[in-house]
C-alpha positions as a Markdown table, in Angstrom:
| # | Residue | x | y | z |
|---|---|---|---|---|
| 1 | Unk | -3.6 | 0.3 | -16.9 |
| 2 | Unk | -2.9 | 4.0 | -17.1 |
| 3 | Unk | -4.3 | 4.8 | -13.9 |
| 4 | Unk | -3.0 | 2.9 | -11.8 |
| 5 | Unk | -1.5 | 4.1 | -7.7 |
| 6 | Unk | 1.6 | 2.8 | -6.3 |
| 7 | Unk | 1.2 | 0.7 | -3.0 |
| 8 | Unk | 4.6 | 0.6 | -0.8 |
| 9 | Unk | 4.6 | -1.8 | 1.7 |
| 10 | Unk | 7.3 | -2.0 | 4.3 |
| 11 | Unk | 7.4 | -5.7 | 6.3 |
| 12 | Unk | 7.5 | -5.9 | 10.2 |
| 13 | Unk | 6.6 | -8.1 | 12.7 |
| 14 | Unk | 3.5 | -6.3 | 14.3 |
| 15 | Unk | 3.0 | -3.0 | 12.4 |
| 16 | Unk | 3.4 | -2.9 | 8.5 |
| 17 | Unk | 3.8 | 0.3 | 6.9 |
| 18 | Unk | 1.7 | 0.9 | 4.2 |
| 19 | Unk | 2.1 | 3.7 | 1.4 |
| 20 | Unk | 0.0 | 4.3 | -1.1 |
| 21 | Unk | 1.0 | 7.0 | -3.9 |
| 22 | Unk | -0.8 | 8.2 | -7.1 |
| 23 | Unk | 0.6 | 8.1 | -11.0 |
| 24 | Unk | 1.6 | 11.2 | -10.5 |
| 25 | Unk | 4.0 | 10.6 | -7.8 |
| 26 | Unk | 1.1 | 12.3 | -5.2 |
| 27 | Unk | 0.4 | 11.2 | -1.6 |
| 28 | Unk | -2.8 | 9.2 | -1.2 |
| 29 | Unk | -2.4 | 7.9 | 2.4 |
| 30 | Unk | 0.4 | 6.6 | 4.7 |
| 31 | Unk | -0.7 | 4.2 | 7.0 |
| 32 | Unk | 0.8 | 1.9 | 9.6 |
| 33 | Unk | -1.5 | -1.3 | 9.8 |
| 34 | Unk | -1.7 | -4.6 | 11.8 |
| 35 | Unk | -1.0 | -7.6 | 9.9 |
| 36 | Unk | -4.7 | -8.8 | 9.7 |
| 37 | Unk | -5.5 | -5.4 | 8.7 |
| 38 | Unk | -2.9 | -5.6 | 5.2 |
| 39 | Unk | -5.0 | -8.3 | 3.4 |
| 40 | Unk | -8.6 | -6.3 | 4.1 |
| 41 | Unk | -6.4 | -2.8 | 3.2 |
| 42 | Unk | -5.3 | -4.2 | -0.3 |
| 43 | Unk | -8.9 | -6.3 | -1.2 |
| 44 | Unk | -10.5 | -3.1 | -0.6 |
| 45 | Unk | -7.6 | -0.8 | -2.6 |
| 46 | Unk | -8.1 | -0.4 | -6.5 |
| 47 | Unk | -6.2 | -1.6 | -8.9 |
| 48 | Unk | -2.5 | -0.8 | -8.3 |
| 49 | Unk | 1.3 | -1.6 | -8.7 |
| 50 | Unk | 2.2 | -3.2 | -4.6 |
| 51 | Unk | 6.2 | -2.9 | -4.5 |
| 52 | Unk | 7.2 | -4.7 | -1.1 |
| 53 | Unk | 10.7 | -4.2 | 0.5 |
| 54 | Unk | 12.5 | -7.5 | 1.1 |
């Protein structure tokens, strides 16, 4: 469980930010995705911490 990336996720109505972030605090991507796009974006990530804002 060493390895594992960050995933930030920040919660909107039609575009949901997504952040993804290594263990080393280094950025992997920053994307701004559809809802229907989230669940395919997180099946496909690899194992990671996802923090959501609320």
């Amino acid at each position: 469980m060493k390895n594992l990336n960050v995933i930030g996720i920040d919660l909107a109505k039609n575009v949901i930010q997504v952040c993804k972030v290594s263990k080393h605090g280094e950025l992997i991507s920053n994307k701004a995705v559809s809802p229907s796009k989230l669940k395919e974006l997180l099946a496909k990530a690899t194992p990671s911490i996802v923090a959501m804002e609320g």
